[in-house]
N, CA, C and O atoms as CSV, one atom per row, in Angstrom:
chain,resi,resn,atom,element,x,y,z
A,1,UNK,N,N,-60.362,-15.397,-23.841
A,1,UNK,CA,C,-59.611,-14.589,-24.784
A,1,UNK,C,C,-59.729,-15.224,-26.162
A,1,UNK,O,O,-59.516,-16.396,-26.474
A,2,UNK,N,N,-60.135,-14.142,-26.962
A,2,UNK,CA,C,-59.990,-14.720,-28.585
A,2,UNK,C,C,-59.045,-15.102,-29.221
A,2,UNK,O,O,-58.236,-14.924,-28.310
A,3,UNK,N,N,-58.310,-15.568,-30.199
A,3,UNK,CA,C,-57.379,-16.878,-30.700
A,3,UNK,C,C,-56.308,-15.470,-30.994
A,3,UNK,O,O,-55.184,-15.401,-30.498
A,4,UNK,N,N,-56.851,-14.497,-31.807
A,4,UNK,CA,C,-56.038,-13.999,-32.202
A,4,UNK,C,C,-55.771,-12.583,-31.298
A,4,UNK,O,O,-55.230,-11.656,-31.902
A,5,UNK,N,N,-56.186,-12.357,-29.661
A,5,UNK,CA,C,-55.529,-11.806,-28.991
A,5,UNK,C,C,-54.701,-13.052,-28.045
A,5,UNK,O,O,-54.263,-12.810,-26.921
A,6,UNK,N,N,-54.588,-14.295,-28.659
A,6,UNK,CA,C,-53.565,-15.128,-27.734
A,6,UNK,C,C,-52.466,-14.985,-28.451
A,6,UNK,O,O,-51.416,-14.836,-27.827
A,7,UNK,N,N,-52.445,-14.991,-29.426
A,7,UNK,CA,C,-51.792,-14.474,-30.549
A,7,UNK,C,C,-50.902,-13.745,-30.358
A,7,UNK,O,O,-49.855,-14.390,-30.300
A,8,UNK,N,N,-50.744,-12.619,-30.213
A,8,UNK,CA,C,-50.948,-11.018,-29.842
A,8,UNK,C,C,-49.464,-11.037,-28.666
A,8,UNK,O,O,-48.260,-10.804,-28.775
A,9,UNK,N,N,-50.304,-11.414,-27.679
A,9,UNK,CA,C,-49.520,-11.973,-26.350
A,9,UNK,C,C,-48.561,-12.858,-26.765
A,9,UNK,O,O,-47.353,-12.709,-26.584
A,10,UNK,N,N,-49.210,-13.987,-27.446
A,10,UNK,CA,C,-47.920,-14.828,-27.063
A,10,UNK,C,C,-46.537,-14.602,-27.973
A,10,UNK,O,O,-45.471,-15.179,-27.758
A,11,UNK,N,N,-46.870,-13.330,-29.369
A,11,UNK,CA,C,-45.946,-12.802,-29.897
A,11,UNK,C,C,-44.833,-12.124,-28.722
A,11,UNK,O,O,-43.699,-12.525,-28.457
A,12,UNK,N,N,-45.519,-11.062,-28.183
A,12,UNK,CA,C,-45.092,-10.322,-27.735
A,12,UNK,C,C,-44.242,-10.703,-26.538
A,12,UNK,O,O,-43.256,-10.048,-26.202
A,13,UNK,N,N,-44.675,-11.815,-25.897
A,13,UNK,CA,C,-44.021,-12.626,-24.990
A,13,UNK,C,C,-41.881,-13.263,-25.505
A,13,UNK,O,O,-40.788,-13.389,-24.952
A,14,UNK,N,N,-42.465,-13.421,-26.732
A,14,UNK,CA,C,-41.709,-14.463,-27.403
A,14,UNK,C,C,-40.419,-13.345,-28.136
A,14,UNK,O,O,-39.403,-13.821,-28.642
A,15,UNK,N,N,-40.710,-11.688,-28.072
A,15,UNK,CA,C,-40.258,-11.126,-28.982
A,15,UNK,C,C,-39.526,-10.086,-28.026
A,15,UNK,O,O,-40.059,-9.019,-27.724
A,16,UNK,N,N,-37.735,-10.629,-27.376
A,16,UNK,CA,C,-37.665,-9.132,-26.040
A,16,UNK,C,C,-37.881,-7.455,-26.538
A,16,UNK,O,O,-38.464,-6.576,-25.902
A,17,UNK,N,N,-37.052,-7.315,-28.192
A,17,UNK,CA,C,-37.196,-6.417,-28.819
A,17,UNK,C,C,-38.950,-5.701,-28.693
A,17,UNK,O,O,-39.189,-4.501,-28.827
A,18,UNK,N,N,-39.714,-6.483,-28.488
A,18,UNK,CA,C,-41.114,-6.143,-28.403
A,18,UNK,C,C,-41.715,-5.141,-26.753
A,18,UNK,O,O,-42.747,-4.501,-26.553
A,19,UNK,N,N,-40.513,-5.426,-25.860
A,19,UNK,CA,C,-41.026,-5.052,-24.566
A,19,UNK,C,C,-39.795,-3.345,-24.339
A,19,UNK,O,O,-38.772,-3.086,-24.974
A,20,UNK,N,N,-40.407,-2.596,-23.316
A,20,UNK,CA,C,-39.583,-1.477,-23.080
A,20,UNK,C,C,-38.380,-1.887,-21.965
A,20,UNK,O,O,-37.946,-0.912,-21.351
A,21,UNK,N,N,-37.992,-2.732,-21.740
A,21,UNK,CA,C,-36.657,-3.080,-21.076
A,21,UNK,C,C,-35.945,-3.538,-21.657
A,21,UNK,O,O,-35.935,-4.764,-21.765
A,22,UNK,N,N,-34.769,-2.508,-22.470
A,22,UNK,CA,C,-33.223,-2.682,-23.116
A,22,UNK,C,C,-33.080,-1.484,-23.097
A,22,UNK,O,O,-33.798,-0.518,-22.839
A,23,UNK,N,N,-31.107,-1.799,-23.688
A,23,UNK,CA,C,-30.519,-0.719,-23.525
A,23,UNK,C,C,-29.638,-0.997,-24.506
A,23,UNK,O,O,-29.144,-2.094,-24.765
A,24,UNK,N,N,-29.382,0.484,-25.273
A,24,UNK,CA,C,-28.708,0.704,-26.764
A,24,UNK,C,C,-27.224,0.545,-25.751
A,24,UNK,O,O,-27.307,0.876,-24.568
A,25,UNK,N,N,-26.208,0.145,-26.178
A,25,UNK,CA,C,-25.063,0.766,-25.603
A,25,UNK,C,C,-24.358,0.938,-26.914
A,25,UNK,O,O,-24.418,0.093,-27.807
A,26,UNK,N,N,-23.439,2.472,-27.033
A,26,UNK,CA,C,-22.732,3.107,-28.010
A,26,UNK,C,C,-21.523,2.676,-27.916
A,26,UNK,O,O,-21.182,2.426,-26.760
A,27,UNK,N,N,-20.437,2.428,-29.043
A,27,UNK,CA,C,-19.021,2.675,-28.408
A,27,UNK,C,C,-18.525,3.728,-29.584
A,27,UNK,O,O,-19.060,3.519,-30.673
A,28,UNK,N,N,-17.628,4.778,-29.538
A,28,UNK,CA,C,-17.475,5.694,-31.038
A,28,UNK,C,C,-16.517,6.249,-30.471
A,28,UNK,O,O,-16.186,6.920,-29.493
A,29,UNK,N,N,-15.974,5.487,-31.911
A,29,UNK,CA,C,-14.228,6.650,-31.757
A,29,UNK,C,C,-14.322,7.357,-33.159
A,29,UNK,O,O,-14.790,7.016,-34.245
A,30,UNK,N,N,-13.739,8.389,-32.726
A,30,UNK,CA,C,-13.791,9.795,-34.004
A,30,UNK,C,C,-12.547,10.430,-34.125
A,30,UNK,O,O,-12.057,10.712,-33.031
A,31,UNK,N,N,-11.755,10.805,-35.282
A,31,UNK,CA,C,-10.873,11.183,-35.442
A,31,UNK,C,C,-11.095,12.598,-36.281
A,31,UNK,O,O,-11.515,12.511,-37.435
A,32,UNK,N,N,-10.804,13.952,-35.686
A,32,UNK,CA,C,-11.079,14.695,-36.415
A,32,UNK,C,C,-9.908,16.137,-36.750
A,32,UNK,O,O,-9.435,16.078,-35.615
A,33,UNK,N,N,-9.376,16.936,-37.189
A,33,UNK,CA,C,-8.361,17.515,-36.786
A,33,UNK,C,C,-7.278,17.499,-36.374
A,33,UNK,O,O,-6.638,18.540,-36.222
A,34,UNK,N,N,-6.800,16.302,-36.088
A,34,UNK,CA,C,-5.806,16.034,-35.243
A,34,UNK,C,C,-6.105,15.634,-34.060
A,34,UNK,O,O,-5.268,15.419,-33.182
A,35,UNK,N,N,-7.390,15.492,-33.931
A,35,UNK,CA,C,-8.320,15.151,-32.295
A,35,UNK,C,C,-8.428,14.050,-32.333
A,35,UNK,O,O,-8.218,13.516,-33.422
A,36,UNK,N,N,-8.780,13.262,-31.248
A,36,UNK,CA,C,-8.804,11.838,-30.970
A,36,UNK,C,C,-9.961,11.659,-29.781
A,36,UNK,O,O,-9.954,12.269,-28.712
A,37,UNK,N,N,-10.686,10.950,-30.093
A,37,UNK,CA,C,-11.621,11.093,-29.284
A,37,UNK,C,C,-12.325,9.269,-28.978
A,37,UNK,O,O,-12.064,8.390,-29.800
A,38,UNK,N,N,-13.011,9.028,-27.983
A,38,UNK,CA,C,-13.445,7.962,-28.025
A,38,UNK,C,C,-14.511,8.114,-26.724
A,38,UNK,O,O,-14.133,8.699,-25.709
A,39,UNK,N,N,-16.221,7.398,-26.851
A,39,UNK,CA,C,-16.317,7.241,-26.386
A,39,UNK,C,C,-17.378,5.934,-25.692
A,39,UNK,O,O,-17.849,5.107,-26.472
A,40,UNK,N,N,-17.721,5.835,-24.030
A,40,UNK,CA,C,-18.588,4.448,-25.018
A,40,UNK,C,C,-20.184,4.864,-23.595
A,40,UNK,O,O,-19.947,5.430,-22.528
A,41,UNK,N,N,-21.132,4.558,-23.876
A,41,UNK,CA,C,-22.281,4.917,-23.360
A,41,UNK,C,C,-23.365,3.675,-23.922
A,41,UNK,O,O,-23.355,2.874,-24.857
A,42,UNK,N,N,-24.383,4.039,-22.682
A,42,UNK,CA,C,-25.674,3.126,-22.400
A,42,UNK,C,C,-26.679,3.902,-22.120
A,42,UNK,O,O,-26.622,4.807,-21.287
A,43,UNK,N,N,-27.951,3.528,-22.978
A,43,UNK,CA,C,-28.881,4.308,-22.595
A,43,UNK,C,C,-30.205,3.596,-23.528
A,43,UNK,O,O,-30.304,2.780,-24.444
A,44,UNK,N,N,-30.912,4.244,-22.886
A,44,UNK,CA,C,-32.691,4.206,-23.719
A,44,UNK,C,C,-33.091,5.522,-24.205
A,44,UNK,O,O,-33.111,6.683,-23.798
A,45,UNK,N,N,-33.584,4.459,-25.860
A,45,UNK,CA,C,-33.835,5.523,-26.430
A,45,UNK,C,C,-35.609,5.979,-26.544
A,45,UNK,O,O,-36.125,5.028,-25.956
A,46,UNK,N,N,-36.438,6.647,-26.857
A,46,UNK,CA,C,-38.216,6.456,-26.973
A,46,UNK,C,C,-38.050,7.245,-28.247
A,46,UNK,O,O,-37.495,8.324,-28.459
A,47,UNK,N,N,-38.809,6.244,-29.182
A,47,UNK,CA,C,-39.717,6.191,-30.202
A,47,UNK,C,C,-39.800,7.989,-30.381
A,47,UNK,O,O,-40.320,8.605,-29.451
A,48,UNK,N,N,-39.277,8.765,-31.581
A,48,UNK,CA,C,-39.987,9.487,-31.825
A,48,UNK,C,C,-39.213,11.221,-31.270
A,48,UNK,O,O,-39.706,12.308,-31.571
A,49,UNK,N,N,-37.852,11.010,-30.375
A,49,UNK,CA,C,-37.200,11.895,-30.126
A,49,UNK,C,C,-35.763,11.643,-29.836
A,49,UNK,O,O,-35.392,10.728,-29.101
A,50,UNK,N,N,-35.003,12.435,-30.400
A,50,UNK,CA,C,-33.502,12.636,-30.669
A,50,UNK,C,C,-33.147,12.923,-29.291
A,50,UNK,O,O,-33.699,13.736,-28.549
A,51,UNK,N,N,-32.200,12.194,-29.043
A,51,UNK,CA,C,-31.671,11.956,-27.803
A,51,UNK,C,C,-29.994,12.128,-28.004
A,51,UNK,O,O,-29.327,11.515,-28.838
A,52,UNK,N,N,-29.425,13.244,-26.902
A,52,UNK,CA,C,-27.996,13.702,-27.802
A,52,UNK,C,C,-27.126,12.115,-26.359
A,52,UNK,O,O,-27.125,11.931,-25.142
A,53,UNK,N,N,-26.819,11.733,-27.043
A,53,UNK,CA,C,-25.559,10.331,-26.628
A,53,UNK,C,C,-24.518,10.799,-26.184
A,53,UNK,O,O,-24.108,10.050,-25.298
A,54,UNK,N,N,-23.616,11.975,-26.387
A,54,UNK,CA,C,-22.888,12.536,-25.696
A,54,UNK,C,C,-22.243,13.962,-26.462
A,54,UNK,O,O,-22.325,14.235,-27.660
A,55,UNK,N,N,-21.697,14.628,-25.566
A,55,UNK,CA,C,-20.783,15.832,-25.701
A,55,UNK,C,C,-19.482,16.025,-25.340
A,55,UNK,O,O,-18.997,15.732,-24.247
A,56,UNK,N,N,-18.818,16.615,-26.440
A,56,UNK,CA,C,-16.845,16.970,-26.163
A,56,UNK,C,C,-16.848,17.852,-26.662
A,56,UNK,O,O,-17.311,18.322,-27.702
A,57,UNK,N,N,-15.776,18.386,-25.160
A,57,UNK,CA,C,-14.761,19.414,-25.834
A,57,UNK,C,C,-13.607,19.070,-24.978
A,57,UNK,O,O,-13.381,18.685,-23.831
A,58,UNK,N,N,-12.856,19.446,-26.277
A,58,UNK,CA,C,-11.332,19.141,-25.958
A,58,UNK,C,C,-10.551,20.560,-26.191
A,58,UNK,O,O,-10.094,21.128,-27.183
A,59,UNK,N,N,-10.631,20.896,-24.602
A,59,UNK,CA,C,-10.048,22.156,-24.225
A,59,UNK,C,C,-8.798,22.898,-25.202
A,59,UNK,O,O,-8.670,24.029,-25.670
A,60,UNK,N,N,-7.737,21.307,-25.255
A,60,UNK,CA,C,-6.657,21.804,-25.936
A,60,UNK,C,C,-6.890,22.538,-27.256
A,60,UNK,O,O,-6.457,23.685,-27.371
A,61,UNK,N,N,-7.435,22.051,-28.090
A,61,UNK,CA,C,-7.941,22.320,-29.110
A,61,UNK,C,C,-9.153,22.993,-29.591
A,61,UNK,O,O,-9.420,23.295,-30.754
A,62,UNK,N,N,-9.761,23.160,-28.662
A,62,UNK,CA,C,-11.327,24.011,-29.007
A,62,UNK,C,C,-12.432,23.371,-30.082
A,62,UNK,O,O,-13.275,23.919,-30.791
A,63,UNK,N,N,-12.166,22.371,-29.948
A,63,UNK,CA,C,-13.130,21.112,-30.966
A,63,UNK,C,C,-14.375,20.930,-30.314
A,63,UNK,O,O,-14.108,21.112,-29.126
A,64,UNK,N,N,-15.444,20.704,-30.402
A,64,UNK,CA,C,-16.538,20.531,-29.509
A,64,UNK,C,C,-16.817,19.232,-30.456
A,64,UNK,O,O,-16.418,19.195,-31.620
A,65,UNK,N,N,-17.528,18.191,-29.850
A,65,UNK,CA,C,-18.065,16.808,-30.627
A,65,UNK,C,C,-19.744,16.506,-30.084
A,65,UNK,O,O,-20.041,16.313,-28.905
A,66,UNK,N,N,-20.710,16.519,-31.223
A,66,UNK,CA,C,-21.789,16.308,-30.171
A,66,UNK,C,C,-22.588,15.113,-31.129
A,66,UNK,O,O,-23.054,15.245,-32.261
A,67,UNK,N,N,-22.568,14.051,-30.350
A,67,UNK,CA,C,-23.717,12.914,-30.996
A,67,UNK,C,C,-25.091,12.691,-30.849
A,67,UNK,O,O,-25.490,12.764,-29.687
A,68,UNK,N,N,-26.098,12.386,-31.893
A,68,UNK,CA,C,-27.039,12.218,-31.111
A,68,UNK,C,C,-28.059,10.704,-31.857
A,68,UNK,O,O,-28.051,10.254,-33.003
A,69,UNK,N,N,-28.614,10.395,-30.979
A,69,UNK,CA,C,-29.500,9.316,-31.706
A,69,UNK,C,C,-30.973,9.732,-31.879
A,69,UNK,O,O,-31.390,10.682,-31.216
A,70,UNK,N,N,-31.964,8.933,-32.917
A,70,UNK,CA,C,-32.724,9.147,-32.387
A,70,UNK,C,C,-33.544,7.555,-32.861
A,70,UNK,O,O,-33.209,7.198,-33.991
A,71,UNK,N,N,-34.268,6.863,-32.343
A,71,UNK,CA,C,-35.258,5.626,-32.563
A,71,UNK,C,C,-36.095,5.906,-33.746
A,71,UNK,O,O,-36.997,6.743,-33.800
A,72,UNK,N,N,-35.669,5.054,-34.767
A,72,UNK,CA,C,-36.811,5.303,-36.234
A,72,UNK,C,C,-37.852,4.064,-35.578
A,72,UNK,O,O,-38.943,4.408,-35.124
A,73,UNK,N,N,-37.492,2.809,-35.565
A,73,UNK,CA,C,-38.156,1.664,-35.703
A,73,UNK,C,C,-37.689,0.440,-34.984
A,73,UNK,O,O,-36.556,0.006,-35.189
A,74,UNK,N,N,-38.525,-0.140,-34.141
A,74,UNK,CA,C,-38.653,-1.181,-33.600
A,74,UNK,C,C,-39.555,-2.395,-33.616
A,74,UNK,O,O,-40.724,-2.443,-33.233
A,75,UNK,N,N,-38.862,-3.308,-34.094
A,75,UNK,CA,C,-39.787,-4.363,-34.303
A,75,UNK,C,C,-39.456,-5.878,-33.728
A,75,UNK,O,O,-38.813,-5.900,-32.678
A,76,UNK,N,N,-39.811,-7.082,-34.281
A,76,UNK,CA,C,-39.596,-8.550,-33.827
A,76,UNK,C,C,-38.430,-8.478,-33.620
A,76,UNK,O,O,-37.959,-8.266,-32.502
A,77,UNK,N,N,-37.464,-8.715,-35.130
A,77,UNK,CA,C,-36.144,-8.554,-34.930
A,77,UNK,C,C,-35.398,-7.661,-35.251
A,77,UNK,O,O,-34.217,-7.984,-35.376
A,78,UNK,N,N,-35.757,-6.281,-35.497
A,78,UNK,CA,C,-34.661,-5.642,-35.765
A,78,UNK,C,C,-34.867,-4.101,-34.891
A,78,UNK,O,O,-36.015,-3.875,-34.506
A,79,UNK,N,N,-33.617,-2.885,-34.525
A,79,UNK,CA,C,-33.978,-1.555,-34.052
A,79,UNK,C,C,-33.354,-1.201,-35.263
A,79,UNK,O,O,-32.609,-2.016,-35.808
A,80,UNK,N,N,-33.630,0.287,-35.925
A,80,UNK,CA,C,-33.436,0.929,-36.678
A,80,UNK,C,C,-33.283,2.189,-35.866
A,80,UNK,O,O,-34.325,2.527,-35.305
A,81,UNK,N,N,-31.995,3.144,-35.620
A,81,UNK,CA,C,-31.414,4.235,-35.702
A,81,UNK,C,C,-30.809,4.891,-36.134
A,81,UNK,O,O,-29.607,4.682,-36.298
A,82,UNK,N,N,-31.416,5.948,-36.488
A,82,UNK,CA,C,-30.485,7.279,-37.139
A,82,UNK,C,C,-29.295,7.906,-36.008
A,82,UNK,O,O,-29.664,8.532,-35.015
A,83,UNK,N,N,-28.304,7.730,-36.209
A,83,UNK,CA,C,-26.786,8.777,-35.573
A,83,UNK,C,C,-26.770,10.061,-36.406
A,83,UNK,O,O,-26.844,10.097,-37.634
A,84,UNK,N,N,-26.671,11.033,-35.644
A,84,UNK,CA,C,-25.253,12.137,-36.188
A,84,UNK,C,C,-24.695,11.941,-35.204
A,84,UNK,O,O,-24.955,11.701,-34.025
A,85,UNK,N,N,-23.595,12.116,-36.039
A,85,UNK,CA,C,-21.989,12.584,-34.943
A,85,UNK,C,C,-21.879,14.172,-35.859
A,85,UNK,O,O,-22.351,14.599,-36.913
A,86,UNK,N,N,-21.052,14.664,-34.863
A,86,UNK,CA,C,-21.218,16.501,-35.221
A,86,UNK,C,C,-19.867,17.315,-35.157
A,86,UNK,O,O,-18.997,16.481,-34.902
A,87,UNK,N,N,-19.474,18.178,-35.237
A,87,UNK,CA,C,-17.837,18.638,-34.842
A,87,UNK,C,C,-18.559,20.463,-35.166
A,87,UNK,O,O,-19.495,20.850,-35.866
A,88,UNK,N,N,-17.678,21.116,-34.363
A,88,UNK,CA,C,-17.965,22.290,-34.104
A,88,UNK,C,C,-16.779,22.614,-34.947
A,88,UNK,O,O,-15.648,22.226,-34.655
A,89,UNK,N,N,-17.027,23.252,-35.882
A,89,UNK,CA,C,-15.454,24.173,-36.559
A,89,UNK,C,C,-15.023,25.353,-36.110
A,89,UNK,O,O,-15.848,26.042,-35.510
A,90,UNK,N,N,-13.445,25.945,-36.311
A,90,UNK,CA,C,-13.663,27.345,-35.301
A,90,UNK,C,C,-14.561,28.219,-35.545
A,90,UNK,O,O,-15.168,28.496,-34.511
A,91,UNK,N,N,-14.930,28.789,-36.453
A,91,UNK,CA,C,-15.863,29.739,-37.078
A,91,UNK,C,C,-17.100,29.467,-36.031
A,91,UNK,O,O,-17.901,30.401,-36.014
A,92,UNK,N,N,-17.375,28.511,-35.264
A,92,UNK,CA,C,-18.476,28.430,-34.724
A,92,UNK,C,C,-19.540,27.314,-35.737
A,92,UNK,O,O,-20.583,26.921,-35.214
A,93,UNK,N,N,-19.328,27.036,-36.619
A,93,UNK,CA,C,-20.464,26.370,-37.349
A,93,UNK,C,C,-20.411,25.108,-37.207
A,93,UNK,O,O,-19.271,24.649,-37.283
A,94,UNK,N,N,-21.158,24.448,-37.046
A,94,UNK,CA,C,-21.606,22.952,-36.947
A,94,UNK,C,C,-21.038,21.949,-38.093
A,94,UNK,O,O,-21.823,22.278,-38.982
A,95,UNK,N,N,-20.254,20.998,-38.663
A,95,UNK,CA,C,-20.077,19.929,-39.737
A,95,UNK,C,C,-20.708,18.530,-39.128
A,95,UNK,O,O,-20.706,18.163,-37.953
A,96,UNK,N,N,-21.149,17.985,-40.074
A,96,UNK,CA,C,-21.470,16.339,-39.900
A,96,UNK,C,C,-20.921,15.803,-40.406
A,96,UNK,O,O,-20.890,15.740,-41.635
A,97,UNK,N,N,-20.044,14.999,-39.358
A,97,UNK,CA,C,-19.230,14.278,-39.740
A,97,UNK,C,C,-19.561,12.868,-40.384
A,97,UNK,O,O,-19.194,12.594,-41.526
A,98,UNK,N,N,-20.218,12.061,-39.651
A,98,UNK,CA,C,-21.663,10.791,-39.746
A,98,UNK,C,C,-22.844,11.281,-39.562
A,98,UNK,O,O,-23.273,12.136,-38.787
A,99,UNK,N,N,-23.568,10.310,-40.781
A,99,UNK,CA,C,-24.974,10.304,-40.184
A,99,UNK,C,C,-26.071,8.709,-40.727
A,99,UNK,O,O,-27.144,8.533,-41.304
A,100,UNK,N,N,-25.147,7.975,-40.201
A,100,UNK,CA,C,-25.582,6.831,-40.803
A,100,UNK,C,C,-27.149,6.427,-39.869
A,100,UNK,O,O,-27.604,7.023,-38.892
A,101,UNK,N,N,-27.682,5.271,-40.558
A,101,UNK,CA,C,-29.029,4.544,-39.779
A,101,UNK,C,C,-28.420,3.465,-40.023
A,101,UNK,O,O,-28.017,2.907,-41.044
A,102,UNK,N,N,-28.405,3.153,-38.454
A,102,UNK,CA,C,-27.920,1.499,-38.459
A,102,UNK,C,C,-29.091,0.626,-37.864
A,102,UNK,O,O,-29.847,1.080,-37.005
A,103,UNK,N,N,-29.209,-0.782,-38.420
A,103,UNK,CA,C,-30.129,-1.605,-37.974
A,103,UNK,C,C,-29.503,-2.385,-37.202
A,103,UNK,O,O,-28.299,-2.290,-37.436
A,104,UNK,N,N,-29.839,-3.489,-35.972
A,104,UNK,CA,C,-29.095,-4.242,-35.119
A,104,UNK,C,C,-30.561,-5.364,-34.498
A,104,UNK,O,O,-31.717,-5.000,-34.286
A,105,UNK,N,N,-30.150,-6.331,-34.387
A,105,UNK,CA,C,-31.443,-7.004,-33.375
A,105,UNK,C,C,-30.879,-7.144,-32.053
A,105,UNK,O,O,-29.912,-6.409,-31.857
A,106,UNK,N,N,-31.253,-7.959,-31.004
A,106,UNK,CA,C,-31.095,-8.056,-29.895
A,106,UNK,C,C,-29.579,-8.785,-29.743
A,106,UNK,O,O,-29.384,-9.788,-30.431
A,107,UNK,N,N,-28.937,-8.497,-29.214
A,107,UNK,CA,C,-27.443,-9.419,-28.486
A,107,UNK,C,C,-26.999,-9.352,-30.243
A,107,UNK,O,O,-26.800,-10.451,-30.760
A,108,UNK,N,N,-26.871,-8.318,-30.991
A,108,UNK,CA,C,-26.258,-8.574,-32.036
A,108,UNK,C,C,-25.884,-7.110,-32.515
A,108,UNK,O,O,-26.688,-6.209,-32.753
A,109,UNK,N,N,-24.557,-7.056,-32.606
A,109,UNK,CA,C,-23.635,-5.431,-32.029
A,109,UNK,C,C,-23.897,-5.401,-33.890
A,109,UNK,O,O,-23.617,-6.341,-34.633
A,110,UNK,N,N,-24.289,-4.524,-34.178
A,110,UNK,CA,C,-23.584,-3.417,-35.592
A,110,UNK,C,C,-22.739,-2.435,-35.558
A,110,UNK,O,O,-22.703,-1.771,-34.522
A,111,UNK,N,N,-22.077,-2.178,-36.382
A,111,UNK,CA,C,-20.788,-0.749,-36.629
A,111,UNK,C,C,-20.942,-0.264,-37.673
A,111,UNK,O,O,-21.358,-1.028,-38.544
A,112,UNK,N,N,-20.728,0.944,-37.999
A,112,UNK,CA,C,-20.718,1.872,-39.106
A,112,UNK,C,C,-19.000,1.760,-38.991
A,112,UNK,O,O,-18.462,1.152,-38.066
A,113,UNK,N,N,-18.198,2.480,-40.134
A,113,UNK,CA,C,-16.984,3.113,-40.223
A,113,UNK,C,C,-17.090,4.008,-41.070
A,113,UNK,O,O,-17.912,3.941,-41.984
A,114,UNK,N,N,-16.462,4.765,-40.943
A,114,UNK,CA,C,-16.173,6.289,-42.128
A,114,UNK,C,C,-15.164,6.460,-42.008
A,114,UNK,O,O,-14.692,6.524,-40.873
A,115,UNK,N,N,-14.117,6.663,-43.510
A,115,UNK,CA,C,-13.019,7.985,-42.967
A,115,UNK,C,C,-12.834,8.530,-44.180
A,115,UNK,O,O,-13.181,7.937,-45.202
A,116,UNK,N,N,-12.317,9.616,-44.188
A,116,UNK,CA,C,-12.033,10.716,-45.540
A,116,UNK,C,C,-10.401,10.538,-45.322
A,116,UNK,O,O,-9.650,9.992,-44.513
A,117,UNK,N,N,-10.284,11.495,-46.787
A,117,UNK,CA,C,-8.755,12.089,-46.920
A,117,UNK,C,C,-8.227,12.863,-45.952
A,117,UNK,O,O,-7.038,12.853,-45.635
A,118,UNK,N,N,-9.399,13.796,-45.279
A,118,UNK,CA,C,-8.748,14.386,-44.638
A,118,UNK,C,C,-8.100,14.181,-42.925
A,118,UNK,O,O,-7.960,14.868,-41.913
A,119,UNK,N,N,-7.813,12.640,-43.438
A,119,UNK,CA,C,-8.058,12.114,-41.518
A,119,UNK,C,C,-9.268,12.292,-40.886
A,119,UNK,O,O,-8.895,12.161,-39.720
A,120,UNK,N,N,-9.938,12.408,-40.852
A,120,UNK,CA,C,-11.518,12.366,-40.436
A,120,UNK,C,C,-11.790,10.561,-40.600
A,120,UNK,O,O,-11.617,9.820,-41.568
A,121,UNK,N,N,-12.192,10.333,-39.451
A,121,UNK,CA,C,-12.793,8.994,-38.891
A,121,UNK,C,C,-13.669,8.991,-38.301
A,121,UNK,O,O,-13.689,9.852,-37.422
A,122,UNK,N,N,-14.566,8.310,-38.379
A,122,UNK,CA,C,-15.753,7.932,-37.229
A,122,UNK,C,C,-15.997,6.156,-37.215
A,122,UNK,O,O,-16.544,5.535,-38.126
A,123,UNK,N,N,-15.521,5.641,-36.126
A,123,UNK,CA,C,-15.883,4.282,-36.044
A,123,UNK,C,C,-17.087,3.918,-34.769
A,123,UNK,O,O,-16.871,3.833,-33.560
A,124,UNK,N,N,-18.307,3.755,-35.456
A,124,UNK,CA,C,-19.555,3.360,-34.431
A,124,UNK,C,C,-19.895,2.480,-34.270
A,124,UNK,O,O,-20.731,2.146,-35.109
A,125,UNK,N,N,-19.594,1.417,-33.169
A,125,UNK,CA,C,-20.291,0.153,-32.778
A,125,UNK,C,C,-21.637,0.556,-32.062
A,125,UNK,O,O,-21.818,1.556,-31.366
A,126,UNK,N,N,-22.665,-0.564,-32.421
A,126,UNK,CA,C,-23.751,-0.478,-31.538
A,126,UNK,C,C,-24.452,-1.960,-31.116
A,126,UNK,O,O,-24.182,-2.968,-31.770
A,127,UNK,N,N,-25.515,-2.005,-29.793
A,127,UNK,CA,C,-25.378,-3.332,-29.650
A,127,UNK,C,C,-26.591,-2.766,-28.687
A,127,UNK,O,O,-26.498,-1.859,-27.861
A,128,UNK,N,N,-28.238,-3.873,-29.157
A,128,UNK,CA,C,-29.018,-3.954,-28.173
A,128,UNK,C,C,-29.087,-5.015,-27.026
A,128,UNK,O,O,-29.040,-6.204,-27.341
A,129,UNK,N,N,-29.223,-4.561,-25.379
A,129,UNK,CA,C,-29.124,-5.273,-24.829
A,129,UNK,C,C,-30.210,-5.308,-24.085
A,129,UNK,O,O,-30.849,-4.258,-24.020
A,130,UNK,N,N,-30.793,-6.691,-23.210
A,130,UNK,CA,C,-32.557,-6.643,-22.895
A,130,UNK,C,C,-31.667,-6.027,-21.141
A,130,UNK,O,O,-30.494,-6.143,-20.787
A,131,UNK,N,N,-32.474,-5.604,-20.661
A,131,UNK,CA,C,-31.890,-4.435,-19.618
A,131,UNK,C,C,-32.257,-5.882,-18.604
A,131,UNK,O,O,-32.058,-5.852,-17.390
């Protein structure tokens, strides 16, 4: 093997962010309407498609909540993801509530926070873990 496919390898060896075994886990609490919501999830994401993280509805209220991620970038040390978080208004129409891109490396949790005047919150922890 040539120097600089030992190279190559022994990066990739050295780098877990570099291999396809981890797992994003979410935690997100959202405050919207008078709604209260929280939730927390694990999953894998692939390069290149929006992946919805979860769905609510809260019967009492007729609120629907839908999140989704999707994988911009992965590298040595860092993941880069785009969130929406979403809220269904009555009218039927969609609002975004968040839509931050958070960066995180391995065993090292990031959070977004948001909140408006109008009581509207979104608090997003995130945290890669090697599966």
């Amino acid at each position: 093997m040539n120097d600089l496919g030992k190279g190559v390898l022994f990066s990739a060896l050295l780098s877990p962010l570099a291999m396809a075994d981890w797992l994003l886990n979410v935690n997100l609490e959202l405050s919207s309407a008078g709604v209260h919501q929280s939730v927390a999830t694990s999953l894998q994401l692939l390069p290149g498609e929006e992946t919805v993280i979860f769905g609510i509805a809260d019967d009492d209220q007729r609120r629907k909540f839908l999140g989704s991620a999707e994988l911009l970038e992965v590298s040595a040390e860092e993941v880069k993801i785009a969130f929406k978080i979403q809220e269904q208004l009555d009218d039927g129409a969609w609002r975004i509530l968040a839509a931050p891109v958070i960066s995180t490396g391995l065993d090292a949790p990031a959070s977004f926070e948001s909140s408006q005047e109008d009581e509207q919150s979104v608090k997003l922890q995130v945290a890669v873990m090697s599966a």
